[in-house]
One Martini backbone bead per residue (centre of mass of N, CA, C, O) as a GRO file, in nm:
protein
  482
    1UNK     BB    1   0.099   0.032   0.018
    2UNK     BB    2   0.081   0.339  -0.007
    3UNK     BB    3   0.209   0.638   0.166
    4UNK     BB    4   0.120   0.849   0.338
    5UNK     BB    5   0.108   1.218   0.244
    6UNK     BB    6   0.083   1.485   0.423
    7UNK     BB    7   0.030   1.865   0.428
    8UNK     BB    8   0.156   2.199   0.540
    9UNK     BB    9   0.061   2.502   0.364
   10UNK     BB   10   0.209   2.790   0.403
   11UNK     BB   11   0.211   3.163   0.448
   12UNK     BB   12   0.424   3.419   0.531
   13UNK     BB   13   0.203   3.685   0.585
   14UNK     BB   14   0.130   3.540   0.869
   15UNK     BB   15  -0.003   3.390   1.192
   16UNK     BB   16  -0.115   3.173   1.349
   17UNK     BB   17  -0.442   3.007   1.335
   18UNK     BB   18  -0.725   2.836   1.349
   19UNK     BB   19  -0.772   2.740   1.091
   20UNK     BB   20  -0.505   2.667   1.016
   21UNK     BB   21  -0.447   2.443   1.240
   22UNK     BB   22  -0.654   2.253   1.181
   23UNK     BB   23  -0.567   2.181   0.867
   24UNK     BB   24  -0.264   2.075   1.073
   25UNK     BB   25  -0.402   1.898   1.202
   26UNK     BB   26  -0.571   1.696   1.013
   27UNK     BB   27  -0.286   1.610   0.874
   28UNK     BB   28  -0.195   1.471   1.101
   29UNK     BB   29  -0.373   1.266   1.202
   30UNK     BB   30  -0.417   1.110   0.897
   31UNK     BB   31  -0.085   1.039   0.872
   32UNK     BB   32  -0.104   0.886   1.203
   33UNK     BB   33  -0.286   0.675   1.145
   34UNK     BB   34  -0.158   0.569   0.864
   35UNK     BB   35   0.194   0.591   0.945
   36UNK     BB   36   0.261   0.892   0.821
   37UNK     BB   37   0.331   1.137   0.693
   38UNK     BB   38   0.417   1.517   0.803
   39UNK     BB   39   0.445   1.801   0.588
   40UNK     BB   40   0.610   2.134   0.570
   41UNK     BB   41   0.533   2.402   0.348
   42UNK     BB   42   0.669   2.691   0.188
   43UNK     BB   43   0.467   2.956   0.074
   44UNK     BB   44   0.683   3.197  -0.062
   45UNK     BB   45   0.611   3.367  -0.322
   46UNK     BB   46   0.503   3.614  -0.170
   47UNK     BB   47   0.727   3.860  -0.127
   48UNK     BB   48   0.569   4.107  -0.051
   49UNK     BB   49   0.394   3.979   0.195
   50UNK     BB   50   0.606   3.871   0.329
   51UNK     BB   51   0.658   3.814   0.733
   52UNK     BB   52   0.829   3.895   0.958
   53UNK     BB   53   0.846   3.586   1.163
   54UNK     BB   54   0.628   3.386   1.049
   55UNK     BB   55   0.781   3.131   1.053
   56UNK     BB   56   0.851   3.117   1.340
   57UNK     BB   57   0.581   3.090   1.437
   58UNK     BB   58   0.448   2.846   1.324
   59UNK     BB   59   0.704   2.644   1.434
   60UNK     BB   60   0.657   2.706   1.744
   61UNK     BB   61   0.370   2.650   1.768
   62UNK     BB   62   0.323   2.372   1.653
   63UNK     BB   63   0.497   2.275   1.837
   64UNK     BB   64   0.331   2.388   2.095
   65UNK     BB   65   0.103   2.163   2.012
   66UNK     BB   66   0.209   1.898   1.887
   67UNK     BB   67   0.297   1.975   1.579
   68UNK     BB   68   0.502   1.745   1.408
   69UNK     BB   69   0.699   1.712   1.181
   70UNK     BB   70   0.884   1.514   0.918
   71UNK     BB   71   0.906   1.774   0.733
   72UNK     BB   72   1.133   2.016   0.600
   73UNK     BB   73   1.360   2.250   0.605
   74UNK     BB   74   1.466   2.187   0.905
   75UNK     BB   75   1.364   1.848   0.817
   76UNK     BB   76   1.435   1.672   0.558
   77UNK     BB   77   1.405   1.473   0.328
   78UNK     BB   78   1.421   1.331   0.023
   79UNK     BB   79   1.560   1.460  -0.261
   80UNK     BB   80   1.298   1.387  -0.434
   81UNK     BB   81   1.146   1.643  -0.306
   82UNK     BB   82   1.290   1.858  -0.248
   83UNK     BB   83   1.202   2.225  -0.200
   84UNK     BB   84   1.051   2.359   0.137
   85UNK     BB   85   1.065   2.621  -0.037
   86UNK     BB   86   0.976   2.779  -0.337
   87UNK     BB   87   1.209   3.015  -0.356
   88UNK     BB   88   1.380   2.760  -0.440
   89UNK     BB   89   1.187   2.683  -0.733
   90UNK     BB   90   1.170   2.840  -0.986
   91UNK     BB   91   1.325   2.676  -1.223
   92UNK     BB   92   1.137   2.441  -1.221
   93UNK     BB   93   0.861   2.611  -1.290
   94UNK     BB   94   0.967   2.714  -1.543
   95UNK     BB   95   1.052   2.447  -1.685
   96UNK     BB   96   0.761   2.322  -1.671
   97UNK     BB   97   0.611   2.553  -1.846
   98UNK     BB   98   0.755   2.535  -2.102
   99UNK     BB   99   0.721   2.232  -2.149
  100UNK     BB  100   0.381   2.316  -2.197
  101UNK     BB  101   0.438   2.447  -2.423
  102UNK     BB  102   0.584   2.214  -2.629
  103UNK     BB  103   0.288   2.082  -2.592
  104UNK     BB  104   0.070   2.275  -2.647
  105UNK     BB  105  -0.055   2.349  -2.285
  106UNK     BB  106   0.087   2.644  -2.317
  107UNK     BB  107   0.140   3.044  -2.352
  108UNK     BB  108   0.209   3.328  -2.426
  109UNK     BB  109   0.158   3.597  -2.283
  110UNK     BB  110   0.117   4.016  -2.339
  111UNK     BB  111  -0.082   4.125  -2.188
  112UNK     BB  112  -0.130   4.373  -2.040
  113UNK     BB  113  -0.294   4.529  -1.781
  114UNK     BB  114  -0.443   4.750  -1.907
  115UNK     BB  115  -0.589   4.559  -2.124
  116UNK     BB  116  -0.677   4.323  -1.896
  117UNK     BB  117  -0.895   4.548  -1.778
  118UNK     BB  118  -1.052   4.616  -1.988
  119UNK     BB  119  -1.177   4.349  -2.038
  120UNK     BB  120  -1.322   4.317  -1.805
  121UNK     BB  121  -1.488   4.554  -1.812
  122UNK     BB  122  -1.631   4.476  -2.096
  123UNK     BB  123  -1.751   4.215  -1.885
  124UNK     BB  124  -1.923   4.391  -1.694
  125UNK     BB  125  -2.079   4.554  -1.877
  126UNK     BB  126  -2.230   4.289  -2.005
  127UNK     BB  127  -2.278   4.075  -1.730
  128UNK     BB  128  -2.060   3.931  -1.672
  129UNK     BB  129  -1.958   3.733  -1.409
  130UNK     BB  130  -1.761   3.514  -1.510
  131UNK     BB  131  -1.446   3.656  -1.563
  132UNK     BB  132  -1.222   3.602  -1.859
  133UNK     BB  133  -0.982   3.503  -2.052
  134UNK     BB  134  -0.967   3.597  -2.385
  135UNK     BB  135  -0.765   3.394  -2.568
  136UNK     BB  136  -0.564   3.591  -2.745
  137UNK     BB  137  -0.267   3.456  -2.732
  138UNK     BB  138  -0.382   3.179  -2.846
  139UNK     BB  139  -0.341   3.296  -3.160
  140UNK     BB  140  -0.069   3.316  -3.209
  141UNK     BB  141   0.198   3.346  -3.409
  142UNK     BB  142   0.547   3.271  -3.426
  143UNK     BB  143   0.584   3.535  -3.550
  144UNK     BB  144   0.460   3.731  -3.322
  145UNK     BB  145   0.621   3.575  -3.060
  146UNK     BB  146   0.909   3.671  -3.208
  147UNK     BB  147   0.837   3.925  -3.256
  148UNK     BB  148   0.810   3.994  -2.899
  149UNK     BB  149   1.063   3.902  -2.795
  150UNK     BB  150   1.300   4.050  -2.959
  151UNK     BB  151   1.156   4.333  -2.801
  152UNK     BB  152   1.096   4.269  -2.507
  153UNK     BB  153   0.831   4.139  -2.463
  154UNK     BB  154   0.635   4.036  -2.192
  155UNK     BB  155   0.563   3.723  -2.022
  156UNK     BB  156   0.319   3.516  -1.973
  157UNK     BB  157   0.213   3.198  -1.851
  158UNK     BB  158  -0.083   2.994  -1.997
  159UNK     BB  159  -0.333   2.782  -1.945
  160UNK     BB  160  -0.465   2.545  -2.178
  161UNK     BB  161  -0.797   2.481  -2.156
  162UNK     BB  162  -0.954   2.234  -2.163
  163UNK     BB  163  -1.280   2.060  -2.287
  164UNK     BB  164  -1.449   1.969  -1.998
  165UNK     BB  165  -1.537   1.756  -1.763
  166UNK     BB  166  -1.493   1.765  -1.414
  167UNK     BB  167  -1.511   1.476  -1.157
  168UNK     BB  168  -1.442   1.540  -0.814
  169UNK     BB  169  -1.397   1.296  -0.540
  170UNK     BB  170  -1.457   1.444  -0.225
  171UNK     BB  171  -1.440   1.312   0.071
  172UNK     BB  172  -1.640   1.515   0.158
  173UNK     BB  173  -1.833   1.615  -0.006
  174UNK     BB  174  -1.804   1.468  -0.287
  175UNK     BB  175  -1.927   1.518  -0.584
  176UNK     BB  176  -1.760   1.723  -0.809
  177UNK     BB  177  -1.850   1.963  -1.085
  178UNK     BB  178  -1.641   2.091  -1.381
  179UNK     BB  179  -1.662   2.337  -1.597
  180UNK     BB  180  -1.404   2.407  -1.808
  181UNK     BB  181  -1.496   2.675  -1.923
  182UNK     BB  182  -1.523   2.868  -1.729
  183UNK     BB  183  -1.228   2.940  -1.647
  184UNK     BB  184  -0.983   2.989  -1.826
  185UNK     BB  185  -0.660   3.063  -1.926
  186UNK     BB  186  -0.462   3.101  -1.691
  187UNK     BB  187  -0.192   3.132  -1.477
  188UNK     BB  188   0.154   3.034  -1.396
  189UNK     BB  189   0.324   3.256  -1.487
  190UNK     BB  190   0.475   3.524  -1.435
  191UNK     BB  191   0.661   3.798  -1.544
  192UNK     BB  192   0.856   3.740  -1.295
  193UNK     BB  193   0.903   3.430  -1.278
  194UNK     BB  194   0.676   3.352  -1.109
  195UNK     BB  195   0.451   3.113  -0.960
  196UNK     BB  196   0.164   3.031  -0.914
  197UNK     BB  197  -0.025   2.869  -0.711
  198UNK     BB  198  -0.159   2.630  -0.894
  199UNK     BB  199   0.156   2.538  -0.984
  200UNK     BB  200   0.301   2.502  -0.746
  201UNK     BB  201   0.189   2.321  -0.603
  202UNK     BB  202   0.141   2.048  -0.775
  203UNK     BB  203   0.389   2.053  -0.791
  204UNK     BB  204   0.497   1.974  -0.473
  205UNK     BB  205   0.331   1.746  -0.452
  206UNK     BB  206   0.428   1.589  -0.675
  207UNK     BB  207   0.743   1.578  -0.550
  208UNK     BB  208   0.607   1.479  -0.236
  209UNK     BB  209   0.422   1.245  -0.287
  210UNK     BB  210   0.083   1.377  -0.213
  211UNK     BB  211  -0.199   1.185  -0.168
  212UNK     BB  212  -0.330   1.402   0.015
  213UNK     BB  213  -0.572   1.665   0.013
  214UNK     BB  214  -0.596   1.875   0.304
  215UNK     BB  215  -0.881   2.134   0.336
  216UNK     BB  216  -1.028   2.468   0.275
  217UNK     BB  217  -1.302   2.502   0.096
  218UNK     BB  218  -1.186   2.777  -0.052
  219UNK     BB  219  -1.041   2.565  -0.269
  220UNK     BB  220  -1.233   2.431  -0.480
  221UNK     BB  221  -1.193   2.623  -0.695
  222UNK     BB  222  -0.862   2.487  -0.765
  223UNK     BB  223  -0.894   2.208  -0.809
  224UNK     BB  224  -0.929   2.197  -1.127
  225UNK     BB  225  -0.694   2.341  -1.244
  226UNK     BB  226  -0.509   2.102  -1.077
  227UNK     BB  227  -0.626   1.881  -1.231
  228UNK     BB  228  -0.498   1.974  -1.505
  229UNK     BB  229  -0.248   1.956  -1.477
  230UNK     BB  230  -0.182   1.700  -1.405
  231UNK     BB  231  -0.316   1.583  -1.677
  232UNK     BB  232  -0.084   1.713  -1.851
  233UNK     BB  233   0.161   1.555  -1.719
  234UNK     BB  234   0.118   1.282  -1.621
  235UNK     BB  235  -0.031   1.285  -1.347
  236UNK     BB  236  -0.101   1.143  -1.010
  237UNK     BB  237  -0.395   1.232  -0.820
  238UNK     BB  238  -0.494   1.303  -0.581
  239UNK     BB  239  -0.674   1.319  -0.284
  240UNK     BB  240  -0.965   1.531  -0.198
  241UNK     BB  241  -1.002   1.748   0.076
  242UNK     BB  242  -1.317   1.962   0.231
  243UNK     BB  243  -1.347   2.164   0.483
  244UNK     BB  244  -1.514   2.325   0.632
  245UNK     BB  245  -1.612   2.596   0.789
  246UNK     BB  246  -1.491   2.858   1.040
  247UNK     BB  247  -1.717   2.993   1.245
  248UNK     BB  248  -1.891   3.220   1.430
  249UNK     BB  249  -2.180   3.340   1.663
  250UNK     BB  250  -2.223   3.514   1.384
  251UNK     BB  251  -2.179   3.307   1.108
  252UNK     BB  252  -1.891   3.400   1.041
  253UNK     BB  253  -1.618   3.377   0.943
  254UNK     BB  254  -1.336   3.304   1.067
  255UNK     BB  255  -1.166   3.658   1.160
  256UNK     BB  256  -0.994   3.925   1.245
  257UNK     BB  257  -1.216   4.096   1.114
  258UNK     BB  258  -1.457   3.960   1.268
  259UNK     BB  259  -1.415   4.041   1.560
  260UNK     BB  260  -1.175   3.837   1.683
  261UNK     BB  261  -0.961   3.876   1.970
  262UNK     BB  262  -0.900   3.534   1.915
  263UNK     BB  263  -0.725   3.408   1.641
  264UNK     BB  264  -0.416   3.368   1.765
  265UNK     BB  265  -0.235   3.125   1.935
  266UNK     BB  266  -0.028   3.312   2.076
  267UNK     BB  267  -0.239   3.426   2.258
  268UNK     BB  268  -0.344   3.175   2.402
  269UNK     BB  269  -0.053   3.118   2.508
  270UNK     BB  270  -0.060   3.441   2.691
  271UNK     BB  271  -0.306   3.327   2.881
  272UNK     BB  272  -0.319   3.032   2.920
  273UNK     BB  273  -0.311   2.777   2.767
  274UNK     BB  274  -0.305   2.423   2.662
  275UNK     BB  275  -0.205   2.264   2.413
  276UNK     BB  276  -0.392   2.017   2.475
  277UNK     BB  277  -0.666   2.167   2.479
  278UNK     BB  278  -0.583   2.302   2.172
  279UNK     BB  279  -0.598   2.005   2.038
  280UNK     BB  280  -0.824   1.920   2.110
  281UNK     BB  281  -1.074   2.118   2.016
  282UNK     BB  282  -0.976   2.197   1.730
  283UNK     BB  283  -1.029   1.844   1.630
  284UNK     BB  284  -1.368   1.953   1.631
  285UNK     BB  285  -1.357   2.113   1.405
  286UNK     BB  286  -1.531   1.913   1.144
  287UNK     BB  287  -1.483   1.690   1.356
  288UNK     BB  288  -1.590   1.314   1.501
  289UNK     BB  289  -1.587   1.111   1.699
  290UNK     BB  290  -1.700   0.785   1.818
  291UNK     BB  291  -1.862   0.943   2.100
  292UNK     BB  292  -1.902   1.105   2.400
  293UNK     BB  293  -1.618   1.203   2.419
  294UNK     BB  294  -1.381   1.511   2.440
  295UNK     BB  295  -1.137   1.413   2.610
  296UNK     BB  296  -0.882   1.416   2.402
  297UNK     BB  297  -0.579   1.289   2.341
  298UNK     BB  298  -0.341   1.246   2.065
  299UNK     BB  299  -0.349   0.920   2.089
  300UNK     BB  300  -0.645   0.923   2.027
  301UNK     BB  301  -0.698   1.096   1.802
  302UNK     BB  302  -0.543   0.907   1.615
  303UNK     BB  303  -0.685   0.624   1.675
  304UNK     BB  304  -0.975   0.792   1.593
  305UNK     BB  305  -0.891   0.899   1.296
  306UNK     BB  306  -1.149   0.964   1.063
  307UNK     BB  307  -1.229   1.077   0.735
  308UNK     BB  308  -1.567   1.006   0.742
  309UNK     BB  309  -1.635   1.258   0.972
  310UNK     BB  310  -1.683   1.511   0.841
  311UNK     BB  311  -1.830   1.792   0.813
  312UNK     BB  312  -2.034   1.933   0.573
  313UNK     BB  313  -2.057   2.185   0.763
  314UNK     BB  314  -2.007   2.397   0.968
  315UNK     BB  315  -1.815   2.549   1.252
  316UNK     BB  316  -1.818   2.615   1.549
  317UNK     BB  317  -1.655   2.880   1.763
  318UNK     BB  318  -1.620   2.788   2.082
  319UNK     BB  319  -1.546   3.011   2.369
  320UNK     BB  320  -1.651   2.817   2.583
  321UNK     BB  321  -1.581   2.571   2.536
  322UNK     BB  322  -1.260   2.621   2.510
  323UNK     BB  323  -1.257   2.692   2.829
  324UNK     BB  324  -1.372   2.428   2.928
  325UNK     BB  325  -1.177   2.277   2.882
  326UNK     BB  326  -0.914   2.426   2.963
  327UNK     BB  327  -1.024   2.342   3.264
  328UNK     BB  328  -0.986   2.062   3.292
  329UNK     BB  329  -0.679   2.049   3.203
  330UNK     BB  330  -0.624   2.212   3.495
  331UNK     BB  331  -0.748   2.022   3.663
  332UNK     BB  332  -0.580   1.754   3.547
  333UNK     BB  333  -0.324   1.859   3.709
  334UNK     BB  334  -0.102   1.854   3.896
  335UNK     BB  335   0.020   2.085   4.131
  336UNK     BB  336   0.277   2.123   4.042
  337UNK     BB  337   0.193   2.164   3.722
  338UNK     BB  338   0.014   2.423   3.826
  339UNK     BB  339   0.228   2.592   3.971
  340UNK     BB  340   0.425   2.644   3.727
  341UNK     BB  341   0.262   2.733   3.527
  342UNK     BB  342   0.081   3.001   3.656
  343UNK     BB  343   0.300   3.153   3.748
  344UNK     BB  344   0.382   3.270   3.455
  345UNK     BB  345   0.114   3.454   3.502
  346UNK     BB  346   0.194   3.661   3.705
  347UNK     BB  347   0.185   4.020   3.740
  348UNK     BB  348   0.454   4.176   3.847
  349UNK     BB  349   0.298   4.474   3.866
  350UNK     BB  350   0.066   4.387   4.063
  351UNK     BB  351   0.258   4.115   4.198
  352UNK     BB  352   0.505   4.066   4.500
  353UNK     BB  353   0.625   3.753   4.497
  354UNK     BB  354   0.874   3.826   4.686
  355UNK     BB  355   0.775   3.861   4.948
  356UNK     BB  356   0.680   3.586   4.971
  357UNK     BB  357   0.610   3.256   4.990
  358UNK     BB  358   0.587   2.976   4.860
  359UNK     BB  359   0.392   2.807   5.002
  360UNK     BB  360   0.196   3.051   5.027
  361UNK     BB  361   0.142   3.088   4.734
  362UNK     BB  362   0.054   2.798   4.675
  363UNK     BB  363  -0.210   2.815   4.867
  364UNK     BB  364  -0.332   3.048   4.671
  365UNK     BB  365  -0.327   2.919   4.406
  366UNK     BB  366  -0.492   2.637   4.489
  367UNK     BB  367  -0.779   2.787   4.555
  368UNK     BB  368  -0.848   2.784   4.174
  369UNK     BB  369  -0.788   2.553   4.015
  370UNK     BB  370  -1.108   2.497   3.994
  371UNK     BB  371  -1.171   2.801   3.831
  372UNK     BB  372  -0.980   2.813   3.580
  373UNK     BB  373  -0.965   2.874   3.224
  374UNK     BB  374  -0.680   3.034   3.268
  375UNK     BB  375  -0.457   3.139   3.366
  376UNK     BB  376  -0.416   3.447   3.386
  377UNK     BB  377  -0.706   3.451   3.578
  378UNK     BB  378  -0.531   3.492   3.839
  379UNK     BB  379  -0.551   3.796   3.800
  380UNK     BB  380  -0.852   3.820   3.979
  381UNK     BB  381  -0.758   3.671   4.266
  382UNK     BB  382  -0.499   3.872   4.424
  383UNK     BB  383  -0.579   4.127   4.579
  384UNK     BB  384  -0.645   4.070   4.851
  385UNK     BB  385  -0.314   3.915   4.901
  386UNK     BB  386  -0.158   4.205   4.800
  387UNK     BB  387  -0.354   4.458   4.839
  388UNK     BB  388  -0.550   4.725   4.872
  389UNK     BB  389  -0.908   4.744   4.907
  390UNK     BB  390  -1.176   4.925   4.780
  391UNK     BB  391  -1.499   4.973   4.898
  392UNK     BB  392  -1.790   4.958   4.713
  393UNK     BB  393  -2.072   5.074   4.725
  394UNK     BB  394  -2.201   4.798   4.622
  395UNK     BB  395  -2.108   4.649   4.865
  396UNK     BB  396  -2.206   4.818   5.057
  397UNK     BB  397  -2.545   4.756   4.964
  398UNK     BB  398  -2.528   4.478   5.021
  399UNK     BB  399  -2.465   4.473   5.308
  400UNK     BB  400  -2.752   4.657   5.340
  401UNK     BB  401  -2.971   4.378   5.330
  402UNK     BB  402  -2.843   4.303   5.561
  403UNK     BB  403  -2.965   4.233   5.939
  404UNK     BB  404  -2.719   4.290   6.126
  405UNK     BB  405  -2.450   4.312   6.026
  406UNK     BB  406  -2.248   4.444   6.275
  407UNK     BB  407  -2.300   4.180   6.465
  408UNK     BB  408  -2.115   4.016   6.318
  409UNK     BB  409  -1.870   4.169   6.275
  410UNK     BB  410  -1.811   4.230   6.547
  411UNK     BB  411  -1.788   3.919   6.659
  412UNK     BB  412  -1.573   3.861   6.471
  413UNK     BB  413  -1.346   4.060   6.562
  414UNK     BB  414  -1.342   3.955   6.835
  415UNK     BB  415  -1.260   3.634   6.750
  416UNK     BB  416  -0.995   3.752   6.626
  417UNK     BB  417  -0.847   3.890   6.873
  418UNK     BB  418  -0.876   3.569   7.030
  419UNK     BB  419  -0.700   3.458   6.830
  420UNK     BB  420  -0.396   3.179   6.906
  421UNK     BB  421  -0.474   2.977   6.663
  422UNK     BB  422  -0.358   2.958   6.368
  423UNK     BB  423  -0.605   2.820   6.173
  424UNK     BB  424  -0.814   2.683   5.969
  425UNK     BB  425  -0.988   2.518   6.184
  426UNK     BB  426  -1.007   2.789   6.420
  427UNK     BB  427  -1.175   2.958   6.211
  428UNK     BB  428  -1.418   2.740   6.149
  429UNK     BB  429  -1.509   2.771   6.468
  430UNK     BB  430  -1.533   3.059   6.466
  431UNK     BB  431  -1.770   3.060   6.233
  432UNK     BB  432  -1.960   2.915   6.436
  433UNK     BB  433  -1.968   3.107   6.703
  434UNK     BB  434  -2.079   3.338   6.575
  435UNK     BB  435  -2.371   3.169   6.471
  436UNK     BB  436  -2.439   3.143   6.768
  437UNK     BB  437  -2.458   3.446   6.867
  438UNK     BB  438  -2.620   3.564   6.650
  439UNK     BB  439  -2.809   3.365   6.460
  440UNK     BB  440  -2.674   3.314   6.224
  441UNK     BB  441  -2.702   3.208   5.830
  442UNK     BB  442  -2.582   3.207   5.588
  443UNK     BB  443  -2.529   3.463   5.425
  444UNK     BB  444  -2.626   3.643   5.718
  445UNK     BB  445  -2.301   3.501   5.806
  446UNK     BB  446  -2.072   3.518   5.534
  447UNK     BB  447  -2.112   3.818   5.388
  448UNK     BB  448  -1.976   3.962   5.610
  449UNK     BB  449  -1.704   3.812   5.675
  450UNK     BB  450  -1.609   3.830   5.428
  451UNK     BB  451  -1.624   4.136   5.373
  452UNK     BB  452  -1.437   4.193   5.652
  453UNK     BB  453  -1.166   4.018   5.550
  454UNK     BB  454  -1.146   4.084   5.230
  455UNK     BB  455  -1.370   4.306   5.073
  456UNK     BB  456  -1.527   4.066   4.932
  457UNK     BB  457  -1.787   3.911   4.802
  458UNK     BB  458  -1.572   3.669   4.643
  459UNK     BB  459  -1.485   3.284   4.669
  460UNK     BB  460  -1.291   3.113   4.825
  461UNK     BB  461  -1.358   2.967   5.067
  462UNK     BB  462  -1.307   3.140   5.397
  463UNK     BB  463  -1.116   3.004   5.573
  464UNK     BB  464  -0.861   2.997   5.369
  465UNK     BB  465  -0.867   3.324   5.354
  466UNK     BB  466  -0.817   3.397   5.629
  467UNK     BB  467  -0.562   3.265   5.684
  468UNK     BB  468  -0.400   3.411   5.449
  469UNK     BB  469  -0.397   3.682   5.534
  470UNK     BB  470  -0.433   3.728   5.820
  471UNK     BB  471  -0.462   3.902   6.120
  472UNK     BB  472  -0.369   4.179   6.030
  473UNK     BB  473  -0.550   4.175   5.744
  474UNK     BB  474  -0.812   4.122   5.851
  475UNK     BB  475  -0.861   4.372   6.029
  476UNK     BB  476  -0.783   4.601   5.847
  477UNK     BB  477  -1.045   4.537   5.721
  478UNK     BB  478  -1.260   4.582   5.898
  479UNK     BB  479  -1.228   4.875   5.953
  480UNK     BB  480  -1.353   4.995   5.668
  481UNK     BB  481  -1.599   4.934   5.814
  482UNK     BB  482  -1.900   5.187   5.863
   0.00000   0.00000   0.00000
């Protein structure tokens, strides 16, 4: 059996994005369910428009996503493989164009920018939607076309588009048919003899032996002419699959545009998120496992790995679904791996933690564990227990809605002040003894001691919040209460 040979071709114009990672998950799944390679190959041929450091944003994230290349230009594979970035390609594609032209299944095109939008405007005016090349330099003769190199006039090269219905088997879609009338004659070679996208993958494909093309449906326009080529040079065309859409909660593509505040890998990196719990979640949108487990690891997802479960629907990018994954997955480390992760993510401009103890730091941090959808979220947790905190109007309304709370804070006060072994049970006690002093219970118990204790209306544990703050700091939010 031919071995499975799937790839990720990003360009460098931008960083590592949501939609991309799908794709690049999608295609890693793919491949090592079925024991095969998993390539990534740079499409920079649009040199103007790559941004410095995209390339290496790609495969940092990738890398820390667990998205491990099999081959790349960082890692090649067998030299018949060719070269992993396309900018090294150029006199390939153009070697291979010309092939072309001598089989005369493509030509020379010499028609001007001005010329061909002139022709575009004249087929919008006559009310043409699908607006195409009219094919007039593919009418040259031998002798127009050598009287126009002779005098440098520049030439695009044209693939000549033969008349057929191209059927096209979709693992994901499934049958689409193409007239190939439609397309009209497109460009391969550009006059700057850089090559287009669409001839530029073909060959890149075929030299890479890529078994599998899995991408995102925004290609399936691409696909005719992929497979036209291939057809021109008797190359064996690879299996196409077109993944669904991936929506916003307001139906719209997710996109930077489309006003998603984190659409970059990079972002939810910064935030703390697990990149275990973006690869579960990612690998969930257009594809489906059996059963009804949602928390899986990588090896499951691999042994998971079916290409008949694609979605053929769009995929919402739920921010909530995302942020429950990646707190179960903060749920599920051990305190150790808990206490190193969540540390790197607080505040050092809002919270002094060299002045604490490492201890004292760590049962402060173990105290959110359960609650936090992503690390930096601690930094929402920290100000009770190193900062001044000012009582909103707010809280202390909230506090004159409870009768006789007063009698609760002098009463817990007390009770703070008498108080000579610090220990969390013997706060616990303490605040049996106000409840049974005052007759107060539940709220109108807890929510005075709390916000009299801490400043703050909520929180966890009552007693480890007490404990914590100290006796010192403890009274001193006290007093605060007018």
């Amino acid at each position: 059996m031919t071995k499975f040979r799937l790839r990720y071709a990003p360009s460098p114009t931008g960083f590592l994005h949501i939609g991309n990672t799908r794709t690049a998950l999608m295609n890693y799944l793919f491949a090592k369910h079925y024991d095969g390679d998993f390539i990534v190959r740079i499409e920079d041929t649009d040199l103007e428009r790559n941004v410095e450091g995209a390339i290496e944003s790609q495969f940092e994230n990738l890398n820390w996503l667990g998205i491990i290349a099999d081959e790349s230009f960082l890692k090649p594979g067998e030299e018949k493989y060719g070269k992993y970035m396309q900018s090294q390609k150029f006199e390939r594609y153009e070697k291979l164009a010309h092939d072309l032209i001598n089989q005369n299944k493509a030509y020379r095109c010499f028609c001007t920018t001005e010329e061909l939008e002139k022709d575009y405007e004249e087929q919008v005016a006559k009310g043409i939607v699908a607006t195409k090349y009219s094919g007039k330099c593919a009418k040259l003769s031998n002798q127009e076309i050598n009287s126009n190199i002779e005098v440098g006039k520049e030439f695009s090269i044209r693939f000549l588009v033969p008349e057929k219905i191209l059927n096209i088997k979709d693992f994901i879609k499934g049958d689409i048919t193409f007239d190939s009338k439609e397309l009209g004659d497109f460009v391969i070679l550009k006059t700057n003899k850089i090559a287009t996208y669409n001839f530029a993958v073909v060959v890149d494909d075929f030299d890479m032996e890529i078994t599998h093309v899995l991408r995102g449906e925004e290609h399936i326009s691409n696909t005719p002419r992929q497979i036209l080529i291939y057809e021109a040079f008797g190359w064996k065309t690879p299996n196409f699959g077109h993944m669904s859409l991936i929506i916003d909660s307001t139906g719209k593509k997710l996109s930077k545009r489309s006003g998603n505040a984190l659409f970059f890998i990079e972002q939810y990196k910064n935030q703390g998120y697990l990149p275990e719990a973006m690869f579960n979640y990612i690998s969930l949108l257009g594809w489906s496992p059996t059963g009804e487990k949602e928390l899986l690891t990588r090896e499951e997802l691999i042994k998971m790995f079916d290409d008949k479960r694609f979605s053929k629907s769009p995929s919402t990018f739920d921010m909530t679904k995302m942020k429950w994954i990646n707190s179960q997955y903060m749920k599920n480390l051990n305190e150790e791996q808990y206490l190193d992760f969540t540390k790197k993510f607080i505040d050092s401009n809002r919270f002094n933690i060299s002045t604490k103890s490492i201890e004292w730091l760590n049962q402060v941090l173990l105290l959110f564990k359960k609650e936090l959808e992503f690390a930096e979220q601690i930094n929402n947790h920290l100000d009770i227990f190193f900062n001044d905190i000012d009582l909103s109007s707010e809280i202390i309304d909230g506090l004159k809605t409870i009768d006789n709370y007063e009698l609760v804070i002098v009463e817990f006060k007390n009770q703070i002040n008498s108080l000579t072994n610090w220990t969390t049970e013997e706060i616990k006690k303490l605040i049996k003894i106000v409840s049974e002093l005052t007759s107060k219970k539940g709220k109108e118990l807890f929510m005075p001691i709390r916000i009299a204790a801490s400043n703050s209306e909520h929180g966890p544990s009552l007693a480890d919040v007490i404990y914590l703050l100290g006796k010192e700091k403890v009274l001193a939010n006290i007093a605060k209460i007018k």
